[in-house]
N, C-alpha and C positions, 0 to 999 in steps of 0.2 A: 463286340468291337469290330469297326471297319477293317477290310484286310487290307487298305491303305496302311489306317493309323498302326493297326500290327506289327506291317511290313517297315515301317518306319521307327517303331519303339525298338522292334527287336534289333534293328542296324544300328540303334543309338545306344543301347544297351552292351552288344557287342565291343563296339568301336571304344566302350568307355571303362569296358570290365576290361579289356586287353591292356590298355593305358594307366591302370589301376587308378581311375578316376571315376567310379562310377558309386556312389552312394545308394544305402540301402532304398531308398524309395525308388531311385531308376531301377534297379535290379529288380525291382519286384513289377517292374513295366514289362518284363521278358515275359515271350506267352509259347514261345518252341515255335517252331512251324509245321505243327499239326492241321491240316486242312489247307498247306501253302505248296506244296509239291508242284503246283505247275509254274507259280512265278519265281521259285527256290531255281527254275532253271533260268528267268528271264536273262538276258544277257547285262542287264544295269544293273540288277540287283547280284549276279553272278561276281562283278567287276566291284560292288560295296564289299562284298565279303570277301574277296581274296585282299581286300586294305590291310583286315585285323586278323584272318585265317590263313593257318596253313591250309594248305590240298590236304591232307591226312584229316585233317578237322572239317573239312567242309565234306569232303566224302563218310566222313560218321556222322553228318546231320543227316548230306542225304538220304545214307541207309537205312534210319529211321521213320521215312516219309512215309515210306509205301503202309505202312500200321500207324503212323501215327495219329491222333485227331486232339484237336482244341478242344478243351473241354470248359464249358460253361460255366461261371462261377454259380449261378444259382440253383445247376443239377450238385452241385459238390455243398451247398447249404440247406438242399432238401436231404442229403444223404445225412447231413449231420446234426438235422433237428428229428429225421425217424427214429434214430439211433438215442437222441435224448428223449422222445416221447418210449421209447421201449426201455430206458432206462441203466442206457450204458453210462461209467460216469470215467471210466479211465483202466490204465493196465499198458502191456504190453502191446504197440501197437505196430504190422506192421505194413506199406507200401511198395508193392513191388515192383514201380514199371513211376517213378514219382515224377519224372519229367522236368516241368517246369515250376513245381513244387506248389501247387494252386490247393491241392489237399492239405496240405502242412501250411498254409498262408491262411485258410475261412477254417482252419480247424478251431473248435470253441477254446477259448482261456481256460474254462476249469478242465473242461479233457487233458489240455497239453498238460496243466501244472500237477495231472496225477497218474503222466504217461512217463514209459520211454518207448524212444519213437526210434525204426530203425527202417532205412532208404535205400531202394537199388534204384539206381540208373546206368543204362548202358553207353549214351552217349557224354564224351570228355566233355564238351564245352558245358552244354546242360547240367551233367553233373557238378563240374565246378563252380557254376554260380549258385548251384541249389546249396553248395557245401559254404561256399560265401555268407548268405544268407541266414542259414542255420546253422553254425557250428557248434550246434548242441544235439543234433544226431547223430546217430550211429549210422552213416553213410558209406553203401559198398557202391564204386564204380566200376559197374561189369554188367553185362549180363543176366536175366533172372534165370538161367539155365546154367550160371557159374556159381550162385549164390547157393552156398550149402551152408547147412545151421542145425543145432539138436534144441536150439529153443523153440518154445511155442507162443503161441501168440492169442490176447483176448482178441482182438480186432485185425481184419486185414482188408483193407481200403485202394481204391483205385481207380483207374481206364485203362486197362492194360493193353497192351496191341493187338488189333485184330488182323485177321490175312488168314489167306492157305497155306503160308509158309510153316514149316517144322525145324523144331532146336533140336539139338543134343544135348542131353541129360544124361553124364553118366550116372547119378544119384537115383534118378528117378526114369530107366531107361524103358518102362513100359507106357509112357507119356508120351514118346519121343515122336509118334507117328501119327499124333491128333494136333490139330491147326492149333495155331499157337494162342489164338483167345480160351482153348479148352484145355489145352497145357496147364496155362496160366491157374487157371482156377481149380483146375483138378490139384496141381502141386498147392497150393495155397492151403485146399482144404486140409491135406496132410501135414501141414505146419501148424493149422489153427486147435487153441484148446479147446477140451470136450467145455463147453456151455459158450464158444467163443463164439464171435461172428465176421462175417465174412458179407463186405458192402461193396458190389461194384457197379457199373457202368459196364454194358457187356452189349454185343449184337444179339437181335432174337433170333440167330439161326443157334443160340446157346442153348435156348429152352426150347426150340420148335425144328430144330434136325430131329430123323428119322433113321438119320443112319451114321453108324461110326461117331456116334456121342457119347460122351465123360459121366453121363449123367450117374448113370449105373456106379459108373466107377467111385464116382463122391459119395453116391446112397451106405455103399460097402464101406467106406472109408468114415460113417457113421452118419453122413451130413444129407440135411434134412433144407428144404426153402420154407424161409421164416411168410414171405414175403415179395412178389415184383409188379415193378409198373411198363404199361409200354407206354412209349416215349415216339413225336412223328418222328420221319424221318430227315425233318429240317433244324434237328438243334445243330447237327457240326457246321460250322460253319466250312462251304467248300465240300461237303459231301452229302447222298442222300443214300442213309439208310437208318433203320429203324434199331431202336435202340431198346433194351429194359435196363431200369435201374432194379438190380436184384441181390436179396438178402437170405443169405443160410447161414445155418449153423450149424454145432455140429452134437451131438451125442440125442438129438429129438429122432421120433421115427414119422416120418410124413411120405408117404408114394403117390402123392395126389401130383406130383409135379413129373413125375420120369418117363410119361409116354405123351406123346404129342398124338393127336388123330382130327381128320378132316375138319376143317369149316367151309361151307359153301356159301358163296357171293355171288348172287346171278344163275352164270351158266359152270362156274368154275368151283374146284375144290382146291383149297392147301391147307398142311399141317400146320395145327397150330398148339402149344401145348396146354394138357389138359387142363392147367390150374387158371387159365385164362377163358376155358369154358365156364368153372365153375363163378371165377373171379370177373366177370366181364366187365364191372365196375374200374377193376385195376387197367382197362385201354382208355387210354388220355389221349384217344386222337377216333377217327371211322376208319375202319381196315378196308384196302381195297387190292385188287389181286392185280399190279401190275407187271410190263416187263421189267426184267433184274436178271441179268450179267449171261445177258444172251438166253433165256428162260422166263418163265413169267412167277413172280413170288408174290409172298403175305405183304404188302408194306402198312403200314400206321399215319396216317396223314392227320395235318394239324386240325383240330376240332376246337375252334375259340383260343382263347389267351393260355398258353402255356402256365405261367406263374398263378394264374385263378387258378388251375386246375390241382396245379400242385398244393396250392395253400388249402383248398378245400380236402383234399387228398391227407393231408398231414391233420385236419381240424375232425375229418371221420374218424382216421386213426386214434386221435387223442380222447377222442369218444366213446373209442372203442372201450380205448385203456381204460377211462376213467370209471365205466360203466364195470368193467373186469373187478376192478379194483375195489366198487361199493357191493359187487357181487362177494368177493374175498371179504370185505370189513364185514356183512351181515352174516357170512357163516360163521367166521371169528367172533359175532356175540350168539351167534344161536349155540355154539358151542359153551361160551364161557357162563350162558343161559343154563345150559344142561349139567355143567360143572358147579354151577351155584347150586342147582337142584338137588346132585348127587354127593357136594360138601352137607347138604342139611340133612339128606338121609343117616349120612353117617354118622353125624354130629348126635341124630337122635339113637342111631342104635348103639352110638356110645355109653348115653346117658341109660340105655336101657342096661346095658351090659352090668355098668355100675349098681345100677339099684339091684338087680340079679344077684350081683356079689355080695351083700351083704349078707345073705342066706346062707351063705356057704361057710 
């Protein structure tokens, strides 16, 4: 979407959820202003939003800016056809960071009618049109570092905010001092059920830091990666960095993902995580070592048509399964093969047993 047309649904949207005039199909025109932080200050647009906003309200948009990003509808529909080729069908489902509610809008029919679905968002405005929308969630408006819970969850789904910034967790206060995208995922996986999974949208400094990473921390915590892709670094719209769509879960044991170590391009080396040596098929873009945030880093640059990549990407996978699957059906008859075999044995040492008996 144009950051014009954005810029313009989300003022309309506003303007008409404030006025209680805004019908479910405008509502669902709201997209946050993730990836808008620099025109969120323009002075025109500043003067539209103080029409329908308080100051209290317009300074919790802002405060969201600096972590926030748009998220793509078609990364949130590749996340929810992997999930149906691996064979998720519903449960407990939760989103911690849900925005503008773009996860719970392309989430499939049969998932929802055999979920409950349970929502944190921090910011009021956003929260209240997502509760508009949905009022069949179980929506906490706070904080994901206020949201405390003794339930567990099959699924937990997202984009949760990235930055250097750090929460406070009294609950979970040895998280407190890792960036808030590793927070995120670290407490998640502590919420998530042993066979559960865990689908987000995450920056690669998640799987490919070297220092002061969660990674460790989730392996203890039982959780294993099912699963990641890299992604360039031009899906945000308004931002360039690279991104993986990545899947763990929790109670498998896999260590093929928890040390990142060197890849060289040229004259240059950077870490990059291991499962991406092995997996090199799963980079959906050519890596190239550029500068990045005063430093020079990994980034993921576009390689062809994003959505080819993805849909071929989803068509392996399913290949995979399917291939898993007639591999499971042919042991299942070589087994029930063996059982036939070892039913007739016995059948005959039955028969033998009897004629025996009569002697006796």
């Amino acid at each position: 979407m144009l950051t014009e047309q954005r810029i313009l649904h989300n003022l309309e949207v506003i303007s008409s959820f404030k006025n209680n005039t805004a019908s479910a199909d405008v509502l669902k025109n709201y997209s946050g202003w993730g990836g808008l932080r620099d025109e969120i200050y323009a002075p025109s647009i500043y003067r539209e939003l103080k029409k329908s906003l308080s100051v209290e309200e317009i300074t919790s948009l802002k405060q969201t800016l600096k972590s926030a990003y748009y998220t793509p509808a078609f990364l949130v529909q590749f996340i929810y056809d992997w999930l149906s080729i691996y064979g998720f069908k519903g449960g407990n489902i939760l989103e911690p960071a849900v925005g503008h509610g773009i996860f719970i809008e392309h989430m499939p029919k049969a998932i929802r009618e055999q979920s409950t679905i349970t929502t944190v968002e921090k910011d009021r405005l956003t929260s209240d049109i997502v509760q508009t929308l949905y009022p069949d969630l179980n929506h906490y408006t706070m904080g994901f570092e206020e949201y405390y819970t003794q339930d567990s969850f099959d699924l937990i789904v997202g984009n949760p905010p990235y930055g250097s910034q750090t929460v406070e967790d009294k609950h979970h206060a040895d998280l407190q001092h890792y960036c808030i995208h590793h927070y995120f995922v670290a407490k998640c996986m502590r919420l998530l059920k042993e066979g559960g999974i865990l689908a987000m949208v995450l920056p690669s400094f998640f799987l490919d830091n070297v220092r002061d990473h969660v990674r460790y921390i989730i392996h203890r915590e039982g959780g294993s990666l099912l699963a990641a892709y890299r992604l360039p670094d031009d899906i945000f719209p308004g931002a360039k960095i690279t991104i993986d769509i990545v899947f763990l879960t929790k109670g498998r044991k896999n260590n093929k993902w928890l040390k990142a170590r060197d890849i060289t391009i040229g004259s240059m080396a950077k870490p990059m995580n291991e499962y991406f040596h092995h997996y090199s098929h799963h980079l959906l873009g050519n890596l190239e070592i550029i500068p990045m945030y005063e430093r020079k880093g990994l980034a993921c640059k576009r390689r062809g048509d994003i959505n080819y990549l993805l849909a071929q990407t989803l068509k392996n996978r399913a290949q995979a399964s399917l291939a898993n699957l007639s591999s499971s059906l042919l042991e299942v008859e070589q087994v029930m093969e063996e059982l036939k075999t070892k039913k007739q044995q016995l059948l005959f040492a039955y028969a033998e047993m009897l004629n025996l008996a009569r002697f006796l």
